[in-house]
N, CA and C of each residue as an Amber inpcrd file, in Angstrom:
protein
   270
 144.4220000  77.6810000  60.4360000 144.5740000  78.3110000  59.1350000
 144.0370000  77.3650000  58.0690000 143.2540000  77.7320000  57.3020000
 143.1210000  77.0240000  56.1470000 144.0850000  77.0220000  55.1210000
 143.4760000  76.0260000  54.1820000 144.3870000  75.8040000  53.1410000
 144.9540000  77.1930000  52.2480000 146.0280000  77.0310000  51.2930000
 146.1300000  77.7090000  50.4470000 145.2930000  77.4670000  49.4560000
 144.3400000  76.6860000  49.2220000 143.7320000  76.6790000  47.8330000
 142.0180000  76.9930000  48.8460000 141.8750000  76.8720000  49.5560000
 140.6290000  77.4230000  50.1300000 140.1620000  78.6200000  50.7160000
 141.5420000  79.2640000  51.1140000 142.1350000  80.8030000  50.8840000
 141.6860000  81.0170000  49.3790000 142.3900000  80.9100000  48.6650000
 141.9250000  81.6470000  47.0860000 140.5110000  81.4130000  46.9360000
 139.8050000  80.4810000  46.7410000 138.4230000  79.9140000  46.6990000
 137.9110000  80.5900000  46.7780000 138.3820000  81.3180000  48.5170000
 137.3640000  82.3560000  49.4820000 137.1700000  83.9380000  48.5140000
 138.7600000  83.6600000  48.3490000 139.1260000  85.5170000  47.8390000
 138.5340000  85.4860000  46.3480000 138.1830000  84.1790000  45.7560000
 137.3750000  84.4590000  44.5330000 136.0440000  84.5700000  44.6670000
 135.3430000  83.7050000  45.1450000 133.9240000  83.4540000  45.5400000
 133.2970000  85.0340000  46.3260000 134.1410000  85.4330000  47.2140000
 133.5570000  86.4590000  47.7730000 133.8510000  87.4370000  47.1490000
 134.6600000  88.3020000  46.5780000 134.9400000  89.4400000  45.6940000
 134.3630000  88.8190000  44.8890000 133.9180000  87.8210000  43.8460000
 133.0640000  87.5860000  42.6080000 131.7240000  87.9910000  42.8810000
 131.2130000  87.4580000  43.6780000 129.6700000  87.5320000  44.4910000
 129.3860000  89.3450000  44.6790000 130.6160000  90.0680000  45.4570000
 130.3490000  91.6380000  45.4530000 130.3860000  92.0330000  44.0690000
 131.2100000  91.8050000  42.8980000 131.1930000  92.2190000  41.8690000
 129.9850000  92.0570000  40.6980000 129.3230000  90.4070000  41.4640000
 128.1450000  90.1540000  40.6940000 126.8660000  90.8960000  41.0410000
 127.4520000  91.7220000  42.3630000 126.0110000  92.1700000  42.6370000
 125.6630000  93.7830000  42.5720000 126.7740000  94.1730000  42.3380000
 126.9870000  95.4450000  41.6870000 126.9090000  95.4630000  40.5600000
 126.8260000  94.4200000  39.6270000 126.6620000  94.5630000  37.8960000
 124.9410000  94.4040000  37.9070000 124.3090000  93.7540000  38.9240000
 123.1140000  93.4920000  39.0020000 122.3370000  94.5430000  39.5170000
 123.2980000  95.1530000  40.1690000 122.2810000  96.5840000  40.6230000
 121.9580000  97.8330000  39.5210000 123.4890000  97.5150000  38.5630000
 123.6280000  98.4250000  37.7300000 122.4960000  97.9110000  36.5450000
 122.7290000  96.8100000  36.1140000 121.5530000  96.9430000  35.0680000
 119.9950000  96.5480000  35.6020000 119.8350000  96.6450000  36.9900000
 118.3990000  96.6110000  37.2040000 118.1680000  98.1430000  37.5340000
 119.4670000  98.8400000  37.5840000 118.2620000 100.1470000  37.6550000
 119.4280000 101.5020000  36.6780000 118.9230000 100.9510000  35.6030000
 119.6440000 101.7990000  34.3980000 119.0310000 102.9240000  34.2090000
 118.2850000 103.6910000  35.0750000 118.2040000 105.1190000  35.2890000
 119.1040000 105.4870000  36.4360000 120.0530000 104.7880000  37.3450000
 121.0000000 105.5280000  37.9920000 122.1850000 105.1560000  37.3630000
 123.2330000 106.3720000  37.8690000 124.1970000 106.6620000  37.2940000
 125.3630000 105.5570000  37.9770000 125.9550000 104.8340000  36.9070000
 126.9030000 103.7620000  36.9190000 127.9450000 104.1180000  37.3510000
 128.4170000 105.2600000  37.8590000 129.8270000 105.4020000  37.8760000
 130.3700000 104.7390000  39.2830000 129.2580000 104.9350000  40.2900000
 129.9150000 104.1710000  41.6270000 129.4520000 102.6310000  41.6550000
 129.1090000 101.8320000  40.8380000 128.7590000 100.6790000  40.9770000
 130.1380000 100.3300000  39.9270000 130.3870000 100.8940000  38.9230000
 132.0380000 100.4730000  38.3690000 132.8300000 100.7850000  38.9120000
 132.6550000 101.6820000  40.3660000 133.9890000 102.1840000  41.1230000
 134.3500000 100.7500000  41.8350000 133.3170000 100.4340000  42.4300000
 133.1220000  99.0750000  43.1540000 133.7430000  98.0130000  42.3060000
 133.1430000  97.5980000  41.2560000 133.8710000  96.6520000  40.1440000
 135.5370000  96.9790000  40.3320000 135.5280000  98.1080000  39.6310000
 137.3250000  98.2860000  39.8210000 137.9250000  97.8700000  41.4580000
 137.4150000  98.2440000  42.5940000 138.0150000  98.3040000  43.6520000
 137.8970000  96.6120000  44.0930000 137.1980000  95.7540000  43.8400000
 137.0740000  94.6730000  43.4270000 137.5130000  93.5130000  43.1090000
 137.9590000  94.2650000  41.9940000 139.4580000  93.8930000  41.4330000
 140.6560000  93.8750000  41.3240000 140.8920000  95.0690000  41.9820000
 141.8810000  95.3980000  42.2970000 142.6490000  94.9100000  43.8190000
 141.4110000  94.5490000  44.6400000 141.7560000  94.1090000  45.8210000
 141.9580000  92.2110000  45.6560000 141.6540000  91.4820000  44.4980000
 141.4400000  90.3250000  44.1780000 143.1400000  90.6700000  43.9020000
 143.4310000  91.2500000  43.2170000 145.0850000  91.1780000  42.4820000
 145.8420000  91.4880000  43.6110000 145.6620000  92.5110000  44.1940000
 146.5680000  92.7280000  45.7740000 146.4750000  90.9510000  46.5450000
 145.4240000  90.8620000  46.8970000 145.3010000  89.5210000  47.9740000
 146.0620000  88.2900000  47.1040000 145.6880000  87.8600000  46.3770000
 145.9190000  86.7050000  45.5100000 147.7730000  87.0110000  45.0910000
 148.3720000  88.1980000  45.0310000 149.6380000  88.6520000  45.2330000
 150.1340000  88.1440000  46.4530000 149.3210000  88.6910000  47.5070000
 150.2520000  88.1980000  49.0210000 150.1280000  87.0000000  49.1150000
 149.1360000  86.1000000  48.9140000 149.1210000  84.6740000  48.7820000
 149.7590000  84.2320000  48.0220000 150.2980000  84.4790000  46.6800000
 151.2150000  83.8510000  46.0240000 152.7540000  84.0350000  46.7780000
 153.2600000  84.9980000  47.4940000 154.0690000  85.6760000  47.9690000
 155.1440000  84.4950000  48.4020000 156.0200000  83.6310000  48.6910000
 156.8800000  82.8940000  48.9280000 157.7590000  83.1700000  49.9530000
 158.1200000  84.6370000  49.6720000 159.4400000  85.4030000  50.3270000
 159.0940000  85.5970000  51.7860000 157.8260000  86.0050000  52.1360000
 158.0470000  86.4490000  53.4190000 158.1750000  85.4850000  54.7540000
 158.8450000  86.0210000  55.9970000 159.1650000  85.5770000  57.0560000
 157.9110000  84.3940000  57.5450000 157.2390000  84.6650000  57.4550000
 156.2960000  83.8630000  58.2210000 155.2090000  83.5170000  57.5730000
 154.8260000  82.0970000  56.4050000 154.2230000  81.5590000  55.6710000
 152.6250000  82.0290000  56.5550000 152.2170000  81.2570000  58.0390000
 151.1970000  81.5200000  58.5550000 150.8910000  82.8600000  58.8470000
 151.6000000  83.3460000  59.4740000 150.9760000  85.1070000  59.4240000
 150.4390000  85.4860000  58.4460000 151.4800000  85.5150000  57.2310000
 150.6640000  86.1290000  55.7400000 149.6260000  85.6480000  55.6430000
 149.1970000  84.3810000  55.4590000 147.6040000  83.9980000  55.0410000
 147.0620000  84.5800000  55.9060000 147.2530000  84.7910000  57.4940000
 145.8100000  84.6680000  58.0110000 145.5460000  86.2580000  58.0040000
 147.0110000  87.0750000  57.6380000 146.4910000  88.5270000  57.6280000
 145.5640000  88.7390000  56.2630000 146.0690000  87.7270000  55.2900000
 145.5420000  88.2470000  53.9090000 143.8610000  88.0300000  54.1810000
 143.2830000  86.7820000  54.9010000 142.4830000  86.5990000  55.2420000
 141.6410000  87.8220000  56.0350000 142.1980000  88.1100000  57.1620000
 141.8230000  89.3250000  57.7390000 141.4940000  90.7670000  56.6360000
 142.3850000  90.3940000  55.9160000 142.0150000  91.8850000  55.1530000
 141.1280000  91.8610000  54.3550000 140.6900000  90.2870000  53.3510000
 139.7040000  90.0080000  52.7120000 138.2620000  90.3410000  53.2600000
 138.3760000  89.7430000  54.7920000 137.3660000  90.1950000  55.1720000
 136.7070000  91.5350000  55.6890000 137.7930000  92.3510000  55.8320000
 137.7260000  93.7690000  55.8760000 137.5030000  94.4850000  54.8190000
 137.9830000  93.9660000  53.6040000 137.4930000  94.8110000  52.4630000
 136.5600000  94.2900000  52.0170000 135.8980000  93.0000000  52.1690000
 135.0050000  92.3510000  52.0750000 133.5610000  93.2550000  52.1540000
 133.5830000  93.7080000  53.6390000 132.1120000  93.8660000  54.6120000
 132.2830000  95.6830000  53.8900000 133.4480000  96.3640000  53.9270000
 133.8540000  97.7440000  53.1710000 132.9050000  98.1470000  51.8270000
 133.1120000  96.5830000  51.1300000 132.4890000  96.6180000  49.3980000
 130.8010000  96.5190000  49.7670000 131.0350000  95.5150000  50.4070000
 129.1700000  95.3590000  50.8310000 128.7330000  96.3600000  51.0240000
 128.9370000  97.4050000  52.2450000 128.5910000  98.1340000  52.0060000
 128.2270000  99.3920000  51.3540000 129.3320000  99.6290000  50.4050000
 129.1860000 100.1830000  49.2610000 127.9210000 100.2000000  48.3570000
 127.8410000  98.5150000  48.1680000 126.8900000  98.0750000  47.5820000
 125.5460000  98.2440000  48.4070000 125.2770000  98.1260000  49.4450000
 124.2300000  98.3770000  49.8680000 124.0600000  99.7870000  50.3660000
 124.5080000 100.8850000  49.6590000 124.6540000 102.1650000  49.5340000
 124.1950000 102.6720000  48.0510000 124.2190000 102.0790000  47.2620000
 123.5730000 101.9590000  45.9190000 121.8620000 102.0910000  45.7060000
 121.0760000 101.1870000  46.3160000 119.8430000 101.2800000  46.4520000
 119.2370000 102.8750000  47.3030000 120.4370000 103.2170000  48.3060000
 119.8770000 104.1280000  49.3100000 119.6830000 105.3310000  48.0570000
């Protein structure tokens, strides 16, 4: 398991990077319609506040489980957003 501060790192760096590249798709092609490249932004974000929640989390039974599920799920919603994003160009 990695750290708790290299956990967050991850969950910023990688949801930042999907969010940066959906703002980049949006203003390189400002003849398509923005609404699913801000759906992405929101979902984004919203999954940054969920994860970074369970990682702050204290209470539950088993300190290692939680990270490495939160981990698991990062990366599941991770490869989810990507593709989103690489659904944009199509």
């Amino acid at each position: 398991m990695a750290s708790i501060k290299n956990l967050k790192k991850d969950i910023n760096y990688v949801l930042g990077d999907i969010i940066e590249a959906a703002i980049i798709f949006q203003e390189s092609h400002p003849e398509n319609d923005a609404k699913e490249s801000e759906a992405i932004v929101d979902d984004a974000i919203a999954t940054f506040d969920e994860l970074i929640a369970k990682v702050n989390d204290k209470k539950v039974e088993s300190r290692k489980v939680n990270l490495t599920q939160v981990q698991v799920q990062l990366e599941e919603k991770a490869v989810s957003l990507i593709g989103r994003v690489n659904k944009l160009g199509a």
